[in-house]
N, C-alpha and C positions, 0 to 999 in steps of 0.2 A: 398792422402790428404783428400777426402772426406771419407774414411776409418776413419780415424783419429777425424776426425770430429764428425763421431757419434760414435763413443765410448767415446769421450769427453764430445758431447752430451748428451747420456744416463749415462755419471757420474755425470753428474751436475742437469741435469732433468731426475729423474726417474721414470720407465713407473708408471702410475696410474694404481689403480687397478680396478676390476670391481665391486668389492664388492661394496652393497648397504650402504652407511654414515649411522652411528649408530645415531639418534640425545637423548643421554643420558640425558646432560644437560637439556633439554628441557621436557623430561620426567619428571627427578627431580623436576625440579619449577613448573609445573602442578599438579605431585603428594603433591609436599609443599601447596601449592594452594588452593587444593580438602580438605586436611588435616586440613585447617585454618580458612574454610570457615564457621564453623558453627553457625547458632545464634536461637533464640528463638523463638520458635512458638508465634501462639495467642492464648489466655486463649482457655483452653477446657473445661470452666463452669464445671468442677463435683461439687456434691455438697456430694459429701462422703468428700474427703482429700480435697478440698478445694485451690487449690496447688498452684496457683497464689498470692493468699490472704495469706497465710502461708509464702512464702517466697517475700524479697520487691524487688525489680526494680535494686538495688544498686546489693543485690547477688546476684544475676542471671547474673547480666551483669561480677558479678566477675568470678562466677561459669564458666561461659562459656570461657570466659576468659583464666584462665587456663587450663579447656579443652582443647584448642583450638593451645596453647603454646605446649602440649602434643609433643615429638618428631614422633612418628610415630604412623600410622595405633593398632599395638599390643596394646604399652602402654595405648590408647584411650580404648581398649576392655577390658584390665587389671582394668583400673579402674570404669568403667562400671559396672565388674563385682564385683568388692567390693561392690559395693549401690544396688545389687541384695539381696536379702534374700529369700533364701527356705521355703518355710514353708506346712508341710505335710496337706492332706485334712481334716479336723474336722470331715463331716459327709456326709457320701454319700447318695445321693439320686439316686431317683429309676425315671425313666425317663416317663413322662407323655404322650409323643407323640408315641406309641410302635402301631407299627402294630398288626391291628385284625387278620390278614392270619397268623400269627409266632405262634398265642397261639393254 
């Protein structure tokens, strides 16, 4: 009878395993989190672009806004890198600070 028992037993309760519990979920809504969190500095005064004063309070807060809806990590670098522009050097110069021992 008690044979019977724990085979009845371990059909109904079966054994656990040792493996360490994955917490995925909880990953996921940190990463979402991380991903959603971003907002806008404090002016950095230049007074070349001007970049505060050029754009107002209202876009920025959209700008980032949308950013911030972005579904993943990628898409946020994807469009990052579109408001990147190259732009080759005009004119090189020749460096003022050179060691006296090189010449």
């Amino acid at each position: 009878m008690s044979d019977e028992d724990i085979e009845v037993d371990s059909a109904v309760f079966p054994l656990r395993s040792k493996k360490r519990k994955s917490h995925r979920r909880m990953k996921n809504v940190a990463k979402l989190l991380k991903l959603r969190s971003h907002e806008t500095g404090p002016s950095c005064n230049c007074t070349r672009f001007k970049c505060f004063e050029n754009v107002t309070e209202r876009d920025r807060l959209q700008i980032i806004k949308q950013f911030n809806e972005l579904k993943d990590h990628d898409e946020q670098n994807l469009y990052l890198n579109g408001l990147i522009s190259h732009a080759l050097v005009k004119r090189h110069r020749s460096r003022k600070n050179i060691d006296k021992d090189v010449e």
